[in-house]
N, C-alpha and C positions, 0 to 999 in steps of 0.2 A: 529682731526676733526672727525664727525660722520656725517653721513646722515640719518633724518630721513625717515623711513620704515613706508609703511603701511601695513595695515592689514585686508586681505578679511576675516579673522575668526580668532579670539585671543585663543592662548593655555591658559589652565587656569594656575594657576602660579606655582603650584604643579606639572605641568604636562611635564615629562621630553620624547620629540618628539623628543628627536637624536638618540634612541634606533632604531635600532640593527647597527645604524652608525658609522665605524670607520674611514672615512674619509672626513675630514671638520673638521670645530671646533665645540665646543659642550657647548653652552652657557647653563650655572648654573644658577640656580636659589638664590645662594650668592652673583652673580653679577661677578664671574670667568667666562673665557673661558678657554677650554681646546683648544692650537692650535695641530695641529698633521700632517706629513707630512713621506708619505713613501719613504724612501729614504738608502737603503742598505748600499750601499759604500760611503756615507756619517758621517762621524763622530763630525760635528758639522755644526751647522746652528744655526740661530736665527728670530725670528717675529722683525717685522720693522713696526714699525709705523708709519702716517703721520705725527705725531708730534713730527718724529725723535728720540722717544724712542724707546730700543729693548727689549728685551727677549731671553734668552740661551734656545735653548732645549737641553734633554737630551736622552739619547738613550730607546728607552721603546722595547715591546716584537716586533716579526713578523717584523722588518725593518721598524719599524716605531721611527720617533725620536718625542719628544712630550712639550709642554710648558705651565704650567696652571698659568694666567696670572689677578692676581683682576682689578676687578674694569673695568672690561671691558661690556663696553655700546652696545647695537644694532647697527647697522648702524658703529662702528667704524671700519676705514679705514687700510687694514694691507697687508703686503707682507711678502716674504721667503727672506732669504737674504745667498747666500752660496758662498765659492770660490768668493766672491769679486763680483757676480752677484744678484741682487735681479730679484725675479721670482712671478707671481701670483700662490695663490695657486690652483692646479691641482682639486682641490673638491669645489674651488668657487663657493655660490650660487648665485652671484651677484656682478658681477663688476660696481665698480663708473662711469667707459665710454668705457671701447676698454677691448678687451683680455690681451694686456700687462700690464694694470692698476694695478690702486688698487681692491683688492678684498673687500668685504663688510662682518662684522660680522653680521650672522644675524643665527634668529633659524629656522626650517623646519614650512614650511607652515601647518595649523591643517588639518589632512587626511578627505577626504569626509566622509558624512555616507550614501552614498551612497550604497549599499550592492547588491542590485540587477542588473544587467545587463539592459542599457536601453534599447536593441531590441536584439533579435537571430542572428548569423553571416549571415544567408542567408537571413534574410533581408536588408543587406548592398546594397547600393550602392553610392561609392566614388566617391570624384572628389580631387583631387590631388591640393593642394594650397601651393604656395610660398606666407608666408606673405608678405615680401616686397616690390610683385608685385602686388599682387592681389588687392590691393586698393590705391588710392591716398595717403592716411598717410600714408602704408607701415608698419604697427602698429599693435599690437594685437586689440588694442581698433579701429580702423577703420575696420577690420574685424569684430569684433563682432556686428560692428551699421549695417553690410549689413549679416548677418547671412540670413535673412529671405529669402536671393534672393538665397540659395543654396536651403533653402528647399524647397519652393514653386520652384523649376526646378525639384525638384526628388529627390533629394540627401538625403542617410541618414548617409552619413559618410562622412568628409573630415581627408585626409590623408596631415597631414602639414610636409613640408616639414623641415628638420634640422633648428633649430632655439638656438642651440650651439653659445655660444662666439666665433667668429672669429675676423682677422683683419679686421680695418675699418667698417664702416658702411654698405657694399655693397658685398653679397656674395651668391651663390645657398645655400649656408650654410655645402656644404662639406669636406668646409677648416678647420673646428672648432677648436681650442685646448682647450677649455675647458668646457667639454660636459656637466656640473653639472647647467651652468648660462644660462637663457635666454637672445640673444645679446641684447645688452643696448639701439641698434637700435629701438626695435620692441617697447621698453617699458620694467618692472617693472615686479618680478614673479608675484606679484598683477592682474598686466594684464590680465597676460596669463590665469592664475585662474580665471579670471571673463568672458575671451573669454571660456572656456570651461564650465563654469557653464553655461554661457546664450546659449551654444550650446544644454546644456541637456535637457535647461528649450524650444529650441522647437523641440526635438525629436532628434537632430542629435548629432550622437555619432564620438568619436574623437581620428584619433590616431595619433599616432608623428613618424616622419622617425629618427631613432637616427643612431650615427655610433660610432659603436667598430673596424671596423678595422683598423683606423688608424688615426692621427691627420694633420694638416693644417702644412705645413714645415713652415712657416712663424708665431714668437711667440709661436715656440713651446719649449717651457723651460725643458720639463723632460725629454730629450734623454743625457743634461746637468749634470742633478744631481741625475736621476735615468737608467743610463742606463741599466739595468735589466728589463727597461720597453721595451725592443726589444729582438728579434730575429735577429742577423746579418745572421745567414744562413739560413732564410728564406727572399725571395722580392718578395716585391709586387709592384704594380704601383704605390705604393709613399713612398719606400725605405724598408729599414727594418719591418719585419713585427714585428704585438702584439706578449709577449712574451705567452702565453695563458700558458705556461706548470708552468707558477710563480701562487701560489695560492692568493697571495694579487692582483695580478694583476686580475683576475677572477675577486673577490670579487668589485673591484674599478666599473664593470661594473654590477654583480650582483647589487649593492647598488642603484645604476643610477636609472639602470629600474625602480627599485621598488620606487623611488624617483617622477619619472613621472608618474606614478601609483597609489600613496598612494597620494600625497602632490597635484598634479594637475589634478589629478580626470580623469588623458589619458585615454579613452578604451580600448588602446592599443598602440604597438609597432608595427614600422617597420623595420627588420634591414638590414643595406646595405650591400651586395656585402659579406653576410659568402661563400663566395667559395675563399675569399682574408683571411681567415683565415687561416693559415698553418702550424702551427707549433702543435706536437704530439697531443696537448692534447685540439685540436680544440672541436672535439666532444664532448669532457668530457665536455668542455664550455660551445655547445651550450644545452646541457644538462640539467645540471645545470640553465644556464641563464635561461630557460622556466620554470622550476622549483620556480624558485625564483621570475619569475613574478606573477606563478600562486599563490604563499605563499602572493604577494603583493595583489592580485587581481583573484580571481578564474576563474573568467570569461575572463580574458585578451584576448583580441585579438590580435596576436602575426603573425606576416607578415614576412617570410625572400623574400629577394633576393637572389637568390643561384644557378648560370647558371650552375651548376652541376648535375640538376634535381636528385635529391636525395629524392627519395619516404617515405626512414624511417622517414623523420623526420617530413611528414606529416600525419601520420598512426592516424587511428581513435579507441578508444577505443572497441571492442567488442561490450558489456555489454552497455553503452549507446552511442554510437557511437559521444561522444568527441573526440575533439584532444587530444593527449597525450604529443603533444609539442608545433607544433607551425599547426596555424589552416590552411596556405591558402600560397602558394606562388605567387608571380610575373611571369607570364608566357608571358616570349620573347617569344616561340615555336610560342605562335596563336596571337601575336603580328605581326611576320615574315611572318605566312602565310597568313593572310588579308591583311596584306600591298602588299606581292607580288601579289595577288591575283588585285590590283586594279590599283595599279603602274607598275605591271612587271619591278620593278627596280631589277637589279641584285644582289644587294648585301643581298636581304632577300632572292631567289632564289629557294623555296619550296612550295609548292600547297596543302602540305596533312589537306586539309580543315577536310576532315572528321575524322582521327586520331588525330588530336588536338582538336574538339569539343568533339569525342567520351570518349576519353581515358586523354585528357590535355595536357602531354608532346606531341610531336616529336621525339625527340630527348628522347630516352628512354632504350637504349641498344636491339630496338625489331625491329628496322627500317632498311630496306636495300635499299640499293640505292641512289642516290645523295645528300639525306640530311642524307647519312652518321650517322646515327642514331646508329649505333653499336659503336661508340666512344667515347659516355659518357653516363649517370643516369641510371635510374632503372625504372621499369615499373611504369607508372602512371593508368595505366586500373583496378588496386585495390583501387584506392582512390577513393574518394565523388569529384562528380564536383566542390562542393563550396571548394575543398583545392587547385583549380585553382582561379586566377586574370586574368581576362581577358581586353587587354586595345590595342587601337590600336593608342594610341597618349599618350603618359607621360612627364614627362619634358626631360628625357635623348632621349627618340625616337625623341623629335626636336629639343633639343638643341646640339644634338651631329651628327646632321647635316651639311653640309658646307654653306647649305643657310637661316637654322633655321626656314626655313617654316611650317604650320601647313599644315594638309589634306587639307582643303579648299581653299586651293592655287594650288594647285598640283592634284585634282579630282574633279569631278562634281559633284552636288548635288546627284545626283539618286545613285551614289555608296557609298558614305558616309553615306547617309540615310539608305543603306544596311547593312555595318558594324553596324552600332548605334543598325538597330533593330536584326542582329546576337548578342552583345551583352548584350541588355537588355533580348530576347528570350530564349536566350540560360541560362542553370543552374548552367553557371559559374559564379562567383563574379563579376559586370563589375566596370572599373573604368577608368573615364575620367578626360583630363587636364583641371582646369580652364580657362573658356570661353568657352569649345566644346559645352558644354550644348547651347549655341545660334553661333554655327559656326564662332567666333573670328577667328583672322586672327592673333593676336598679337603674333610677333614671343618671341623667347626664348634663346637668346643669351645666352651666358658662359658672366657672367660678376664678378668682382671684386670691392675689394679698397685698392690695397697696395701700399709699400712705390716704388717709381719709381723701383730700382732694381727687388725686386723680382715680381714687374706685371711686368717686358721684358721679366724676365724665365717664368711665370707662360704661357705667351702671346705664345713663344717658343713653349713650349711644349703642348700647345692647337695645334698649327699649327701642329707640329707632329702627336699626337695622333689621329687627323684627317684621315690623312693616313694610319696611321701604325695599330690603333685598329676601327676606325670606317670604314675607307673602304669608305671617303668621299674626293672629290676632291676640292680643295680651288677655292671660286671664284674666277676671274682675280682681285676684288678691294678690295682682303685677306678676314680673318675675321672680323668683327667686333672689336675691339682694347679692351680684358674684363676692365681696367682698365679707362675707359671711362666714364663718368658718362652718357654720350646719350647711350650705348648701355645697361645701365640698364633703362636708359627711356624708350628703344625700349620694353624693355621685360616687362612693366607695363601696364595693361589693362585698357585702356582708357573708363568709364562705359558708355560714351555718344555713344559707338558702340552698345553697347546690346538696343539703340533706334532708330535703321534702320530696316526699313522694312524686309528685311534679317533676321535680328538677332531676329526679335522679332518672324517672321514665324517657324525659326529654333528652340528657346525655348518653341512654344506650340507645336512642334511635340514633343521635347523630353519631355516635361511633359507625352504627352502621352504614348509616349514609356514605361516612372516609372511606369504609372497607370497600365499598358497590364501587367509588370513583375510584380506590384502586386496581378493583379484579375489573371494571366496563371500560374506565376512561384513561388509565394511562397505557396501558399497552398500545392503546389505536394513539393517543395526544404525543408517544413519542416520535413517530413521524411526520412529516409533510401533511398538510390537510389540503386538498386537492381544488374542494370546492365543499359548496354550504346549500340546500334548495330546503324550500317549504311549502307544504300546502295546505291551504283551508277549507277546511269543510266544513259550513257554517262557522260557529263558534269553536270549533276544534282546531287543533292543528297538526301535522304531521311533519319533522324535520328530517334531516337526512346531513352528516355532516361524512364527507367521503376521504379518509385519511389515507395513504399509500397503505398504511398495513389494515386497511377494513374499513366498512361504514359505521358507524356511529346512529342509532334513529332514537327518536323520540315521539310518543303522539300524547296529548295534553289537552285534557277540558279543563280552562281556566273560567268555570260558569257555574250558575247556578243549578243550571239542570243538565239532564242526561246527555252523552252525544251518541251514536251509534255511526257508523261508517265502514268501511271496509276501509282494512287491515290486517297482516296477518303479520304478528309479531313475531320474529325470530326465538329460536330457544334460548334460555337463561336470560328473561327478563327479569326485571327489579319493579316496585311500583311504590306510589304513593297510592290511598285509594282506593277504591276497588273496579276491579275490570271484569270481564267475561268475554268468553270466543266462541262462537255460531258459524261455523264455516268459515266463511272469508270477512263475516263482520265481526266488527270488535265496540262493543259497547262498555263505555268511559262513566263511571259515575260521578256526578259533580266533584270540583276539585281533584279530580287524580291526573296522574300520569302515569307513563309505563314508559320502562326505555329497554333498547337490548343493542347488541352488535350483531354483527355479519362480518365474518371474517373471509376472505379470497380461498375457494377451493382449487 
């Protein structure tokens, strides 16, 4: 049996698009496929067809065994078959329905021609989407019909979240095992390709959260037939870690990127949790990896998460003050301290407003005192602001909560409208969860779809990790049950909220807010940033960030009561709040700010 494939752009027929790929099959133009499957300690295996015919492979160079097979059509249906297990293949670009499936023969998508970069990294601004929730269909193609509602909010980037083969229909998507296929949920690589074309065609650029460091325990086949694919003496939070120090195993993820890059036209990459990297030859990886996106894509925009605040790896070139690897990290640091700042919840438990605006990190090896700061990273106060992410709401910040709640549950308007305009103001990258842009309330459960067994462990160990890594107390009527199919209803944005008076108040503020970070923060954010200073007056603060083409200021009472101080605010300020001017004083009413420029006379 085959399934027929479509086609958002046809290779010409001459044209052989598996190059420089050695994992997948590699559809001929004599109507051969080559199958290929790396697997060391393997000494025989065979292609399994749906129509019950096989194929021997034979052992070829690097640990790979190999099978080239006539007469084989697009769309035909094939699996691994080893040790009396049949297995999908681990470079699937396309499964017939689920991770355990059949895989689909098919050849790589034709690469954009795109060449040019469709905006500057400091013109971004994110809003973080789970396809499955973020629209009724739950679909690539339901996203792309509401595209227009991100841009006209502001947005000129959405960062999708994992969208990897997992089990079941129903997953945040960081259970994945096989990170080559879009889940069959969403739709069709088709899809996704035409969700990313029609993003370009209205200005908004696109990157994907992928994950290297580790696979979904459930369906996950190559711990089976390649275990060379782990480190046992390296764990992490979900078992043995990647073996990074194996060079095909490198390469398996080299390929990936550049697959999301070349064939789907990504802007970029985000990658999860590299501080869960650990084995010797991490760095060499992550290395390389950036290397390899930029060979795919000059411009990539490349995102780690890495709570190791590790500054080399966001160092800017000299000479034109590029990134050298990866452009911008995730910043928990000024995540932690806006939250504490509004909640006084304990468990973010730091205030250094102005060290994390100033400088990015916190937490930098230069901090003393209860946020303990001398106990991990490296100075952030040499980097560009834009190699910070600033975000005070994500999907892990509330779904890794006990009650899943957004801000808007848990603060009042007047402080949320604070953070929002700290974020667009400020020369950090901001980026929000789908719905903030109009103050949604839709929570974000941990939800699933597996077989009964492994959602009671997966359910288990949510309960746990609750306490034991989030530092969140269960409510009395538990979690939410992930294996539920209402608790991913819960986490679906219902679009008839963004038509409450509320909601619709809260998306023309935040348009305005994109407009202010257009007309104050990019003209100065597209040059050099010089240097960053701050100072306190009392509970106030007054920034000053000094770019080649102007300064950038800010003053900010993040308090309950008044501040008064001398300042005199440059013309064409912005505000949250309310202010007033007395001569050289400038009195702040709780919660506001005010920001303006100074440009070089």
């Amino acid at each position: 049996m085959t399934i027929e494939l479509e086609r958002a752009t046809s290779p010409e027929a001459d044209t052989d698009l598996s190059f420089p790929y050695r994992f997948g099959p590699k559809v001929h133009n004599d109507g051969s496929t080559t199958f290929r499957l790396w697997a060391p300690s393997l000494t025989r295996a065979e292609v399994v067809f749906e129509d019950g015919k096989t194929a021997l492979m034979e052992p070829a160079e690097d640990g790979f065994l190999s099978a080239n097979v006539p007469y084989i059509a697009e769309g035909t249906l094939y699996q691994f078959r080893a040790g009396g297990q049949h297995f999908p293949d681990l470079a699937s670009r396309q499964q017939e329905t689920d991770a355990k499936g059949w895989s689909v023969v098919r050849r790589p998508l034709s690469p954009s021609q795109n060449r040019e970069p469709l905006r500057p990294w400091h013109e971004t601004i994110i809003c973080e989407v789970h396809i499955g929730t973020a629209t009724p269909e739950g679909t690539f193609y339901g996203l792309r019909d509401r595209l227009e509602h991100f841009r006209d909010a502001g947005y000129t980037c959405l960062e999708i979240m994992p969208i990897n083969e997992f089990p079941g229909d129903r997953n945040w998507g960081y259970d994945g095992t096989l990170i080559w296929a879009p889940d069959a949920a969403y739709g069709t690589p088709e899809d996704l390709r035409a969700l990313v074309d029609r993003a370009h065609e209205l200005g908004i650029c696109m990157v994907l959260d992928v994950v290297n460091n580790h696979f979904g325990e459930t369906d996950n086949f190559v711990e089976h037939y390649a275990p060379e694919w782990f480190n046992n003496n390296v764990q992490t939070p979900w078992g043995p870690g990647i073996n990074f120090n194996e060079p095909m195993v490198r390469r398996f993820y080299y390929e990936n990127a550049q697959m999301w890059l070349r064939e789907y036209d990504f802007d970029g990459l985000r990658f999860d949790s590299v501080h869960e990297m650990k084995t010797e030859s991490r760095d060499l990886f992550l290395g390389e990896l950036a290397k390899a996106c930029r060979e795919a894509k000059s411009h990539a925009k490349l995102i780690i998460e890495n709570m190791d605040n590790t500054a080399v790896w966001l160092e800017r070139d000299a000479a034109t003050n590029t990134p050298i690897n990866f452009v911008a990290q995730w910043n928990d640091d000024i995540h932690h301290v806006l939250n504490f700042l509004v909640t006084k919840e304990p468990k973010y438990g730091y205030d250094d407003l102005e060290k994390a605006l100033a400088d990015g990190y916190v937490h930098d090896g230069h901090v003393e005192g209860r946020t303990d700061g001398t106990t991990r990273g490296e100075p952030g106060s040499l980097l560009p602001p834009d190699a910070f992410i600033t975000y005070v709401q994500n999907h892990d910040q509330i779904g890794n909560r006990g009650d899943n709640r957004r801000l808007p549950d848990r603060i009042g308007a007047e402080r949320l409208d604070f953070l929002h305009f700290v974020a667009f103001l400020a020369p950090q990258i901001p980026l929000f969860f789908m719905g903030e842009e109009a103050h949604l309330r839709t929570r974000f459960p941990f939800f699933t779809d597996l077989p009964p067994g492994p959602a009671k462990e997966k359910a288990d160990d949510r309960d746990n990790q609750m306490g034991e890594i989030f530092e969140e107390k269960l409510p009395p009527e538990g979690l939410p049950y992930p294996n539920d199919e209402a608790t991913f209803q819960m986490a679906t944005i219902d679009w008839s909220d963004y038509e409450t008076e509320i909601a619709r108040a809260a998306l023309d503020r935040f348009r305005t807010l994109s407009a202010w970070r257009r007309e104050h923060v990019w003209p100065l954010a597209a040059t050099p940033c010089h240097d960053a200073t701050c100072l306190r007056i009392g509970n106030a603060l007054i920034l000053n960030w000094i770019f080649e083409a102007g300064t950038l200021s800010m003053a900010l009472n993040p308090n309950d009561e008044p501040a008064k101080f001398e300042c005199e605010p440059g013309p064409g300020t912005v505000h949250t709040g309310e202010f007033s001017q007395s001569g050289n004083m400038l009195r702040l009413t709780p919660w506001t700010a005010v920001s303006w420029n100074t440009l070089p006379t």
